[in-house]
N, CA, C and O atoms as CSV, one atom per row, in Angstrom:
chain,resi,resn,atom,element,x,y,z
A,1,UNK,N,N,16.607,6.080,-49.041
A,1,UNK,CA,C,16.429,5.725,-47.655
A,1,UNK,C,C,17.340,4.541,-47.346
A,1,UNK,O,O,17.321,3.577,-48.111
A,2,UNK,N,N,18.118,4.547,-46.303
A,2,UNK,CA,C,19.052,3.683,-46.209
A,2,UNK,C,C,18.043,2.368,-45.259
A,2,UNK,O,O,16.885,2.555,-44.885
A,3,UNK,N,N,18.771,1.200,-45.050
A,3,UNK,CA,C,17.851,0.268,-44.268
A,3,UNK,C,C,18.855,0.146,-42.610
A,3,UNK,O,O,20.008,0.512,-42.384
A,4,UNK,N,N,18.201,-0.277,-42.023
A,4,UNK,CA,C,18.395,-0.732,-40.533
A,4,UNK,C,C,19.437,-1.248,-40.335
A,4,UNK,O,O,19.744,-1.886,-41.342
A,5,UNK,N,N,20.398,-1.352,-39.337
A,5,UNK,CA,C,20.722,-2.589,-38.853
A,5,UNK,C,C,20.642,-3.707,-38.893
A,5,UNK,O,O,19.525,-3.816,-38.387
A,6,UNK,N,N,21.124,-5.270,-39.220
A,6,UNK,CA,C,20.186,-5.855,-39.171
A,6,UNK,C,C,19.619,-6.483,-37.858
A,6,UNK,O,O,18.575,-7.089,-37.620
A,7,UNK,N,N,20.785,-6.083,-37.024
A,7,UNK,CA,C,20.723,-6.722,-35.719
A,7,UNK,C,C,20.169,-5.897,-34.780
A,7,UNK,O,O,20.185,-6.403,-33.658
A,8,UNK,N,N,19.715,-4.874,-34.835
A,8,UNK,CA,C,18.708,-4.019,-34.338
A,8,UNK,C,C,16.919,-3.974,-34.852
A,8,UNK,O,O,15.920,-3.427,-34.385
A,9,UNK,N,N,17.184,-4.846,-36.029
A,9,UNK,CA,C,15.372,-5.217,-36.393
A,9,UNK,C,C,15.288,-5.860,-35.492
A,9,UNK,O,O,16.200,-6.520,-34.992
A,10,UNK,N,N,13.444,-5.729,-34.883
A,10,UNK,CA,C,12.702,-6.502,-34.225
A,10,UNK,C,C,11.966,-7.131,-35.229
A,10,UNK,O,O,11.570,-6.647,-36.290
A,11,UNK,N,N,11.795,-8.491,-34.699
A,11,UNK,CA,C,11.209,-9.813,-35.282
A,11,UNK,C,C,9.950,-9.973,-33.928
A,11,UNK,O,O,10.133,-9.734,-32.734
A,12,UNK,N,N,8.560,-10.497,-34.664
A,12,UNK,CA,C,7.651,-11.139,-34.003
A,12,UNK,C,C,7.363,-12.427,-34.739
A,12,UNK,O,O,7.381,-12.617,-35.955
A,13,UNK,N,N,7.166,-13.046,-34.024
A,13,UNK,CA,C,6.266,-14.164,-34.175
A,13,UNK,C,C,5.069,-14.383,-33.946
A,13,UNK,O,O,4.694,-14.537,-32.784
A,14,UNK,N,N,4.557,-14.420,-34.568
A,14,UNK,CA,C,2.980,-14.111,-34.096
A,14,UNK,C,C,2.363,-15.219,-33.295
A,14,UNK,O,O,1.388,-15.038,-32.565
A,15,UNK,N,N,3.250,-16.927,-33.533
A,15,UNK,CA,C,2.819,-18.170,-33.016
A,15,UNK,C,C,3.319,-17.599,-31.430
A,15,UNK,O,O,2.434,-17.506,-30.579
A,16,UNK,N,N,4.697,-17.236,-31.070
A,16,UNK,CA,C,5.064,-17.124,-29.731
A,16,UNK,C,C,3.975,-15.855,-29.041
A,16,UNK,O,O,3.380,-16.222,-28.028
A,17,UNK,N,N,3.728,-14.611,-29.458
A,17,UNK,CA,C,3.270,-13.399,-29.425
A,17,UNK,C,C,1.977,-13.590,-28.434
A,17,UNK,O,O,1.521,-13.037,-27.434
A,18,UNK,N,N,1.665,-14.649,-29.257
A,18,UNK,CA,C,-0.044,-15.282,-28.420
A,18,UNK,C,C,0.168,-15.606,-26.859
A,18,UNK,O,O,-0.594,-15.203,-25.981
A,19,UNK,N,N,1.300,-16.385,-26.643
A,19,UNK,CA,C,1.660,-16.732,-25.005
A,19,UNK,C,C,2.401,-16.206,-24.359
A,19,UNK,O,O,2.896,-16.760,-23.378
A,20,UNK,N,N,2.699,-14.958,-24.726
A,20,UNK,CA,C,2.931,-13.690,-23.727
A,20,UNK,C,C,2.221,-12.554,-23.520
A,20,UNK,O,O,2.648,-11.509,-23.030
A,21,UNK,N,N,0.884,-12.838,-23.992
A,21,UNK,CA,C,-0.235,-12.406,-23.971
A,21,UNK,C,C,-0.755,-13.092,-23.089
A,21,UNK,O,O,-1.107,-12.216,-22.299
A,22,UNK,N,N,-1.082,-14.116,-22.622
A,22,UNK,CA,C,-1.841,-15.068,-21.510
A,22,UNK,C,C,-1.140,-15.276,-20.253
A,22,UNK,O,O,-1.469,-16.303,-19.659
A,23,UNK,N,N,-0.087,-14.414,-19.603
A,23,UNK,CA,C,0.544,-13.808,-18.811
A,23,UNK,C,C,0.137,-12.791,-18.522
A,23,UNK,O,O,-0.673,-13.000,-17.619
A,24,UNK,N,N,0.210,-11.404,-18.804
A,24,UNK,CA,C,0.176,-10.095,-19.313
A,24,UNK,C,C,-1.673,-10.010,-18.411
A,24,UNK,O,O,-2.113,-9.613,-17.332
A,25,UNK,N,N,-2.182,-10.603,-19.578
A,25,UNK,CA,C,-3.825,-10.660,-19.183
A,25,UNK,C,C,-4.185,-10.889,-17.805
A,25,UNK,O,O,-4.839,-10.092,-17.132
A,26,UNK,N,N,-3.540,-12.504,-17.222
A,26,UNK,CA,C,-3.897,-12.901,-16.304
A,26,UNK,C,C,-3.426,-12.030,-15.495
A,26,UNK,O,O,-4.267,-11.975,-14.597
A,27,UNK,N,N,-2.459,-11.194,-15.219
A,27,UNK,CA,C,-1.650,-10.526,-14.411
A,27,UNK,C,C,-2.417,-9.158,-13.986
A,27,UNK,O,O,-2.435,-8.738,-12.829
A,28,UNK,N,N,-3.083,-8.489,-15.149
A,28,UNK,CA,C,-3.967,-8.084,-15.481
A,28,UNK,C,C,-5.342,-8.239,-14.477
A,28,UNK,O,O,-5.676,-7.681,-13.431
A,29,UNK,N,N,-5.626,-8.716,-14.869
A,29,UNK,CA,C,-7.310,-9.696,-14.347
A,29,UNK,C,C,-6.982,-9.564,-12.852
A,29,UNK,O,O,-7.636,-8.678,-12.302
A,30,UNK,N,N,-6.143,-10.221,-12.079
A,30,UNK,CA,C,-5.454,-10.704,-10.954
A,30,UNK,C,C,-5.754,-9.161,-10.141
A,30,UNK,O,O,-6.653,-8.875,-9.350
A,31,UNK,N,N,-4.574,-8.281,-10.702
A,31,UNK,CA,C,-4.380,-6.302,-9.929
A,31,UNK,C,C,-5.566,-6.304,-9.927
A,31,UNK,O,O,-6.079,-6.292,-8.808
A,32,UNK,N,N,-6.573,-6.320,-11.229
A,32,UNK,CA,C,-8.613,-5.504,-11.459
A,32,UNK,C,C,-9.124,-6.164,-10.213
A,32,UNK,O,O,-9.827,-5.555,-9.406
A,33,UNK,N,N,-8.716,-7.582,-10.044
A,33,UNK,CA,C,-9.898,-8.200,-8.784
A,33,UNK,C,C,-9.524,-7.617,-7.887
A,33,UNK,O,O,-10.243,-6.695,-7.501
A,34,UNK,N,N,-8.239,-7.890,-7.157
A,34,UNK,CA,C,-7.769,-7.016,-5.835
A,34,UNK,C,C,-8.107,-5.496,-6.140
A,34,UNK,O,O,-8.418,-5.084,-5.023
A,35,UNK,N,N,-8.188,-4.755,-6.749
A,35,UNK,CA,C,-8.206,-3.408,-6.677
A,35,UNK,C,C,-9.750,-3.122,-6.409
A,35,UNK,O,O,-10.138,-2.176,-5.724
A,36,UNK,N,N,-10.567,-4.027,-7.011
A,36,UNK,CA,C,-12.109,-3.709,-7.104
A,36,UNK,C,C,-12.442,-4.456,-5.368
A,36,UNK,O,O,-13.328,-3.957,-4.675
A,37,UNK,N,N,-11.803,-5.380,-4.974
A,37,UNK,CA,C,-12.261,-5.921,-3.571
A,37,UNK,C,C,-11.677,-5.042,-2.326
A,37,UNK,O,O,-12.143,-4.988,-1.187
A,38,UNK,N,N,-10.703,-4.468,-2.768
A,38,UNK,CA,C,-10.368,-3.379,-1.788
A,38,UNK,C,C,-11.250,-2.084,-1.805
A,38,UNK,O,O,-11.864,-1.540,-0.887
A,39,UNK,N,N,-11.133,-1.772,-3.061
A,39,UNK,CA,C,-12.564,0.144,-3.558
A,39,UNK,C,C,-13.262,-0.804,-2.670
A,39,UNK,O,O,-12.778,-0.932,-1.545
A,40,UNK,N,N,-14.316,-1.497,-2.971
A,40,UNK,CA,C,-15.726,-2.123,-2.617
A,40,UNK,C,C,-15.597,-2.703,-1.170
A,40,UNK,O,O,-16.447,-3.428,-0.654
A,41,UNK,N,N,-14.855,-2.444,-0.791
A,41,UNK,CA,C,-14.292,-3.144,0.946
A,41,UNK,C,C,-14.711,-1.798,1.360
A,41,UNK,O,O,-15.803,-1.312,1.654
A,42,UNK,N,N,-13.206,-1.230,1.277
A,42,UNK,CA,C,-13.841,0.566,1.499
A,42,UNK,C,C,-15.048,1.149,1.486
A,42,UNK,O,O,-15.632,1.629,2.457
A,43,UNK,N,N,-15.486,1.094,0.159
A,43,UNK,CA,C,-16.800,2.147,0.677
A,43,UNK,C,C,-17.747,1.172,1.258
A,43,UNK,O,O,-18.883,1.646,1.278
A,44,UNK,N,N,-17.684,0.136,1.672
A,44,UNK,CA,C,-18.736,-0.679,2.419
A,44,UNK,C,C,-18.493,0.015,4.183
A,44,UNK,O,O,-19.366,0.594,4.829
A,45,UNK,N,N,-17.125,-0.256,4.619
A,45,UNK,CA,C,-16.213,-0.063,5.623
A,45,UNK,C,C,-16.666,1.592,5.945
A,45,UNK,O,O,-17.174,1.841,7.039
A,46,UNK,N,N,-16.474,2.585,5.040
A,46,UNK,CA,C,-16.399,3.873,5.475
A,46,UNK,C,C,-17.758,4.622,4.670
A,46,UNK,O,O,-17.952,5.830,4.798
A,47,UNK,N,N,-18.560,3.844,3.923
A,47,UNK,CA,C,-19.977,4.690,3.848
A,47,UNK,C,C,-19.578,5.713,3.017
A,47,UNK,O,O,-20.481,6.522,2.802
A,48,UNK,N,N,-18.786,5.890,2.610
A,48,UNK,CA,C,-18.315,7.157,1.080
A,48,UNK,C,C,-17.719,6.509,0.549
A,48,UNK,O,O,-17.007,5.580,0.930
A,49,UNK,N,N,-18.046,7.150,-1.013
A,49,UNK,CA,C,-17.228,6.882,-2.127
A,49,UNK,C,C,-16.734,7.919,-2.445
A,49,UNK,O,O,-17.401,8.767,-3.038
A,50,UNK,N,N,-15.076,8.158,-2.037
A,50,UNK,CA,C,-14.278,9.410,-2.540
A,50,UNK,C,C,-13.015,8.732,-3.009
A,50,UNK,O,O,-12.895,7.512,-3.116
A,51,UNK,N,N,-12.181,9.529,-3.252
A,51,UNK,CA,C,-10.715,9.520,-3.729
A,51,UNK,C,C,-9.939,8.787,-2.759
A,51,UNK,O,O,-9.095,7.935,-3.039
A,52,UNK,N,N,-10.249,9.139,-1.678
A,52,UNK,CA,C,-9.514,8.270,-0.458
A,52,UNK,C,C,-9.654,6.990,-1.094
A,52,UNK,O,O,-8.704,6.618,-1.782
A,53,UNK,N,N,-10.711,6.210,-0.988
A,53,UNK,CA,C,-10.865,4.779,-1.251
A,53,UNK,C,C,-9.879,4.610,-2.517
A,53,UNK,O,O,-8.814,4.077,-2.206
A,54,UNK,N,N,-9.982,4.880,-3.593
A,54,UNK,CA,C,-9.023,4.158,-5.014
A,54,UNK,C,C,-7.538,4.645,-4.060
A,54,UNK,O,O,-6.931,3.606,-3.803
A,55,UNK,N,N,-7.024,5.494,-3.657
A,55,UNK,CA,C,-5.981,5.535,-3.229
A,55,UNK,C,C,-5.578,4.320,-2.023
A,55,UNK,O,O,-5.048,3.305,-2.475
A,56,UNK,N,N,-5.695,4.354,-1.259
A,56,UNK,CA,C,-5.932,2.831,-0.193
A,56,UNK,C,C,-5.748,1.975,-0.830
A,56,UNK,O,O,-4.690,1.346,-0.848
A,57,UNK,N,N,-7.210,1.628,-1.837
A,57,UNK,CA,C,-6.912,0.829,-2.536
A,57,UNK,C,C,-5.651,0.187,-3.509
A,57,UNK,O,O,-5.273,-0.951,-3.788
A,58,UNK,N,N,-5.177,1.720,-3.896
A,58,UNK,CA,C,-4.097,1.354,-4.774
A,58,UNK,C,C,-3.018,0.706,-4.112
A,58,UNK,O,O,-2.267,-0.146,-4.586
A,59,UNK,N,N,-3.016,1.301,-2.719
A,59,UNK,CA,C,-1.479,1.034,-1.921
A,59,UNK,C,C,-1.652,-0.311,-1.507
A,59,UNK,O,O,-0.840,-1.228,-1.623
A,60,UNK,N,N,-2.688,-0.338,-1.057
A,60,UNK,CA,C,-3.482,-2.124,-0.528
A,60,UNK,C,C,-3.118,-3.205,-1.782
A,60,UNK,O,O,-2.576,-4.210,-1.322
A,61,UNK,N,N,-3.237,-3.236,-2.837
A,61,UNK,CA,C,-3.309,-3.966,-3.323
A,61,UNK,C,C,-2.001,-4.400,-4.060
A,61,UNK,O,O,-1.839,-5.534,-4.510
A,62,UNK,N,N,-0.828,-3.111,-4.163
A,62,UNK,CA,C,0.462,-3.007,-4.299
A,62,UNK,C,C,1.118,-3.637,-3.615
A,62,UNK,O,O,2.163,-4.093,-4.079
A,63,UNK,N,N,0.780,-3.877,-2.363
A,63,UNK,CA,C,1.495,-4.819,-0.714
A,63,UNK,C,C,0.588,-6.094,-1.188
A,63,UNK,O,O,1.266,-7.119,-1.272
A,64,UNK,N,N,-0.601,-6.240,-1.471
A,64,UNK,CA,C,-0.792,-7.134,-1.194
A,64,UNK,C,C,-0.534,-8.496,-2.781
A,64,UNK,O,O,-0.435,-9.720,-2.691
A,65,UNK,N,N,-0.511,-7.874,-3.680
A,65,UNK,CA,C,0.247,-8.458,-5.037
A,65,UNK,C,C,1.954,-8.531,-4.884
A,65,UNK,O,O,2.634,-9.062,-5.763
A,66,UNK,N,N,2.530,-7.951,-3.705
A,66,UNK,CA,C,3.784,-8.550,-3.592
A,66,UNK,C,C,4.201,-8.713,-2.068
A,66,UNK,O,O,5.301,-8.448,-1.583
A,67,UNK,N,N,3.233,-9.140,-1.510
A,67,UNK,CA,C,3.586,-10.123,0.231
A,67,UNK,C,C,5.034,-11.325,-0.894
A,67,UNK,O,O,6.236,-11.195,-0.663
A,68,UNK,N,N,4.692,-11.972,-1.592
A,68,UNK,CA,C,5.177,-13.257,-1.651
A,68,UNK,C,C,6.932,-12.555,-1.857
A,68,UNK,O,O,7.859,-13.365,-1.824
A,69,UNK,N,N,7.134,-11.580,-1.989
A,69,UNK,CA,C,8.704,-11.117,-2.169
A,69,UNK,C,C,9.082,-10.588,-1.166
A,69,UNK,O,O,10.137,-9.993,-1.387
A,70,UNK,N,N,8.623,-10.463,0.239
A,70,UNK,CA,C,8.804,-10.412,1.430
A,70,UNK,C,C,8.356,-8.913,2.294
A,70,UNK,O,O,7.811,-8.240,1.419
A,71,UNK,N,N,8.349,-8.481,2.992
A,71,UNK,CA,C,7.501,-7.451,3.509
A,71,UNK,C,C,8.687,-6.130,3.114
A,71,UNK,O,O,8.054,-5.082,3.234
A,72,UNK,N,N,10.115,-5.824,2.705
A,72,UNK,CA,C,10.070,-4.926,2.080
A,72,UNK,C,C,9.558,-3.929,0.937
A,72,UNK,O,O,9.248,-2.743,0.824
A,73,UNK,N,N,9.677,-5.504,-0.129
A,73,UNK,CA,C,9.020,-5.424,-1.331
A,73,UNK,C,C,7.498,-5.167,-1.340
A,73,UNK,O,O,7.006,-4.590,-2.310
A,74,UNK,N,N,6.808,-5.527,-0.414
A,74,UNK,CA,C,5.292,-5.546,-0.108
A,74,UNK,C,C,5.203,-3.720,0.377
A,74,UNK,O,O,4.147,-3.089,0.323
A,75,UNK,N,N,6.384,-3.184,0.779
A,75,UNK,CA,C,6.179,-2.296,1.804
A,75,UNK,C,C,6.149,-0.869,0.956
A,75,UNK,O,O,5.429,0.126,1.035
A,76,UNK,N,N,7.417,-1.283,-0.008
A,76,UNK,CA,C,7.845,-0.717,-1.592
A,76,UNK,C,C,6.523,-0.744,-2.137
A,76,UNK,O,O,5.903,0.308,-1.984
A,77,UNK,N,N,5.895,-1.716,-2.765
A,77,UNK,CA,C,4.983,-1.217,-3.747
A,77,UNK,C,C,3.933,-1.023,-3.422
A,77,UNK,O,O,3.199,-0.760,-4.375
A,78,UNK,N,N,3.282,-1.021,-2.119
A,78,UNK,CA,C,1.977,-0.387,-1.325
A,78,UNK,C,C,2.215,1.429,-1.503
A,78,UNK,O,O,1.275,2.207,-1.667
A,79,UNK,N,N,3.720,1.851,-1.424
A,79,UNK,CA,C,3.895,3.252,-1.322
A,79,UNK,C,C,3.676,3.593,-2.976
A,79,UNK,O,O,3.040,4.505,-3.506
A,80,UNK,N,N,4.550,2.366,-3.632
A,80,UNK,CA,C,4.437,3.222,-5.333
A,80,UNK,C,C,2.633,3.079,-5.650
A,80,UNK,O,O,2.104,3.934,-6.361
A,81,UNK,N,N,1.918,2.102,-5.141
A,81,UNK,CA,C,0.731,1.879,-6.068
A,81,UNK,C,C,-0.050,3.377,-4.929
A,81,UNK,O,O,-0.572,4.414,-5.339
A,82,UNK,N,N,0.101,3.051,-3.887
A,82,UNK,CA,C,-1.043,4.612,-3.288
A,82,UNK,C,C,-0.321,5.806,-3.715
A,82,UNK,O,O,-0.957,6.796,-3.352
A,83,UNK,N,N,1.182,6.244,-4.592
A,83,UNK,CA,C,1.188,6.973,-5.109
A,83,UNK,C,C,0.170,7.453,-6.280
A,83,UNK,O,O,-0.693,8.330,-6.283
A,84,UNK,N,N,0.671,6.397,-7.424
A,84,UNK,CA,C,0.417,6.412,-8.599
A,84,UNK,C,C,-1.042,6.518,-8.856
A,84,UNK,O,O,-1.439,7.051,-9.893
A,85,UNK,N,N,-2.004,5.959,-7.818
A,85,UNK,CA,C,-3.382,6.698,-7.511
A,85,UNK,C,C,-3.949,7.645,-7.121
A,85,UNK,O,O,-5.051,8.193,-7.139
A,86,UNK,N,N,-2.625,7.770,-6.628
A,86,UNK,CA,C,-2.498,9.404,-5.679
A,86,UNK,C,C,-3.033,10.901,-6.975
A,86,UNK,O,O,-3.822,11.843,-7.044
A,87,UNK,N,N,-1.839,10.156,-7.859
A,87,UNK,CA,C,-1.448,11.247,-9.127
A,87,UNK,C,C,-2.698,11.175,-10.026
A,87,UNK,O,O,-3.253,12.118,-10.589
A,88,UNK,N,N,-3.020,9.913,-10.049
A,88,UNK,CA,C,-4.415,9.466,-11.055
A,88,UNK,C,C,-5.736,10.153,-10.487
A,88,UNK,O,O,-6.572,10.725,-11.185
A,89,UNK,N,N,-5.788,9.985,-8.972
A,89,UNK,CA,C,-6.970,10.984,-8.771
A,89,UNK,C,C,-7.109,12.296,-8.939
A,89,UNK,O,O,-8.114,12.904,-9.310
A,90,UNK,N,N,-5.566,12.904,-8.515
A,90,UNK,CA,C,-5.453,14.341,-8.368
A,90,UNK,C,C,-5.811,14.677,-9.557
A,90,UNK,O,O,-6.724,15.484,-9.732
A,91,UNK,N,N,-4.877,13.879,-10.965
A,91,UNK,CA,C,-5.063,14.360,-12.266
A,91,UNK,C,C,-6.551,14.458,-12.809
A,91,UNK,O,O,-6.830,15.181,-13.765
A,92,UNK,N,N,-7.367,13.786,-12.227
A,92,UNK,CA,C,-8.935,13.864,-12.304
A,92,UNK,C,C,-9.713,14.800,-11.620
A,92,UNK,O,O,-10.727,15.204,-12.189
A,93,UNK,N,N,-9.438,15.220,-10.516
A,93,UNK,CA,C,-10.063,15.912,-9.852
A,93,UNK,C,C,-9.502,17.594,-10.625
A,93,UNK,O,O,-10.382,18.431,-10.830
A,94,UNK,N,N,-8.123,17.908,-10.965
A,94,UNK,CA,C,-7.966,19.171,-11.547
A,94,UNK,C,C,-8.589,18.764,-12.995
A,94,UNK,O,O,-9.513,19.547,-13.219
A,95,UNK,N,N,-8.487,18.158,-13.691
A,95,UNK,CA,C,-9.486,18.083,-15.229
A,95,UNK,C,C,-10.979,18.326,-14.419
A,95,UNK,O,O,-11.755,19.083,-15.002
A,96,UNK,N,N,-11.270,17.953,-13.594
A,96,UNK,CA,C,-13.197,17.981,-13.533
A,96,UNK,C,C,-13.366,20.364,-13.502
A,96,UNK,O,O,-14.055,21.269,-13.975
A,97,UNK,N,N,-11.986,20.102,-12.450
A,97,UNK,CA,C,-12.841,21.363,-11.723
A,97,UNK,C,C,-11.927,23.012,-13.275
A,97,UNK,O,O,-12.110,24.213,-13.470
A,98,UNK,N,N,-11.141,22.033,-13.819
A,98,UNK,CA,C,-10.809,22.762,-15.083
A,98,UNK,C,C,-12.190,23.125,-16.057
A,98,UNK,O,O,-12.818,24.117,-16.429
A,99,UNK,N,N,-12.215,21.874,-16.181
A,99,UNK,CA,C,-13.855,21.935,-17.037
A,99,UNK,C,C,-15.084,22.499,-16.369
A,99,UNK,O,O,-16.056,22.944,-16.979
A,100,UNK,N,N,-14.968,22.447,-15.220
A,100,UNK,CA,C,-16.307,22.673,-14.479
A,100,UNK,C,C,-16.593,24.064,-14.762
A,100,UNK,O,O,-17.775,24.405,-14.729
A,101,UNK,N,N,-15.538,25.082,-15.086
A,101,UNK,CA,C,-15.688,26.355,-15.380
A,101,UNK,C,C,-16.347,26.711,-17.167
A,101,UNK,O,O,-16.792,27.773,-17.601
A,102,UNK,N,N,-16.203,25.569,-17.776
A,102,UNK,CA,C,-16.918,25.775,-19.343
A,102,UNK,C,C,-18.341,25.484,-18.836
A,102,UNK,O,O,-19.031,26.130,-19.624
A,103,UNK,N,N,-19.067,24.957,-18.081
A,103,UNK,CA,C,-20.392,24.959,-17.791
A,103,UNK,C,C,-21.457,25.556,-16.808
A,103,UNK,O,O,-22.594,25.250,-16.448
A,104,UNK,N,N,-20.468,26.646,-16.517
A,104,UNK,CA,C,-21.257,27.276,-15.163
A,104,UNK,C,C,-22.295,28.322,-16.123
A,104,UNK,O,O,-22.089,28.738,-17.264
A,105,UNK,N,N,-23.549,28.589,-15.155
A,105,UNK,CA,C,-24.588,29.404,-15.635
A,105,UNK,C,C,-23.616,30.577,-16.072
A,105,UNK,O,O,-22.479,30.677,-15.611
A,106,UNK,N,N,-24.137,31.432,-16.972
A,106,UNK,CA,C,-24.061,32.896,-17.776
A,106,UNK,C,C,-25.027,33.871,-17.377
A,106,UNK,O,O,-25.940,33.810,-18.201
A,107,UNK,N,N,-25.266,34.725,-16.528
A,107,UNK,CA,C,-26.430,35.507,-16.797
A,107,UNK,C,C,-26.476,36.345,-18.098
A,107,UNK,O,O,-25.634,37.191,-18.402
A,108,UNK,N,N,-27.786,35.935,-18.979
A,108,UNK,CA,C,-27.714,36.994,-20.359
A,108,UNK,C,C,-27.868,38.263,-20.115
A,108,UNK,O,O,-28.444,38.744,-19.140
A,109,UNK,N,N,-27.256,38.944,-21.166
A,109,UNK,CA,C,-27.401,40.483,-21.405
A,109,UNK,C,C,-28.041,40.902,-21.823
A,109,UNK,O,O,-28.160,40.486,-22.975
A,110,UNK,N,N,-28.974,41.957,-21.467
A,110,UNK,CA,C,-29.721,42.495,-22.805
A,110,UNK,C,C,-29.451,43.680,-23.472
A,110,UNK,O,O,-28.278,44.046,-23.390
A,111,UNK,N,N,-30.093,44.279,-24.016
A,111,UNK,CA,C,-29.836,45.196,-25.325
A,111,UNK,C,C,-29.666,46.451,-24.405
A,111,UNK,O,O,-29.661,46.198,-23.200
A,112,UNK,N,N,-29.532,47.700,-24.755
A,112,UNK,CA,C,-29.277,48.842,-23.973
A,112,UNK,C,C,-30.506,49.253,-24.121
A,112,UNK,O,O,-31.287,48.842,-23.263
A,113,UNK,N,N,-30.757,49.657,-24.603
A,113,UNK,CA,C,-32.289,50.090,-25.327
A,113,UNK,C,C,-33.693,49.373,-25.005
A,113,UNK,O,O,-34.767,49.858,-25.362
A,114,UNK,N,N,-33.594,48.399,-24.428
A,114,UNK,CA,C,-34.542,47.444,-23.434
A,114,UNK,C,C,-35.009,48.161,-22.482
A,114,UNK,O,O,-35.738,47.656,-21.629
């Protein structure tokens, strides 16, 4: 087995590793609050909890995690985040109603001779 490059190995540090982790997280934490105060705005606002709401939500909170880069950029990622929820619900809603067909009633058969 031959070895690597050497200038193509990746190196960690595990001392640095830790504080680009406490970025990452907070950044993290930050999208979960806005995303959960927008869902929970919504279904307060419109009295259902459907797919609509996480979608809204997604786009809402995409504009509103980048107002500070000016209202294109705000305008840009309101469309990518109510996409990408877009795709996340749809992809849920065809898995439910995929599966929904392994659990539907069977009427049993009986014997001929019954």
């Amino acid at each position: 087995m031959r070895s690597c490059d050497p200038k193509l190995k990746l190196t960690v540090n595990p001392a640095t590793s830790r504080f680009d982790t406490l970025p990452t997280s907070g950044n993290f934490g930050v999208w979960g609050l806005t995303f959960s105060t927008c869902d929970c705005t919504l279904i307060y606002l419109r009295n259902k909890e459907d797919s609509w709401n996480s979608i809204i939500s997604g786009a809402a909170t995409g504009g509103i995690l980048s107002m500070r880069a000016g209202p294109q950029a705000a305008i840009t990622s309101a469309v990518i985040g109510g996409v990408l929820l877009a795709l996340i619900e749809g992809i849920g809603i065809a898995l439910a109603r995929m599966s929904a067909d392994q659990f539907k009633p069977v009427m049993p058969t009986l014997p001929e001779g019954v």
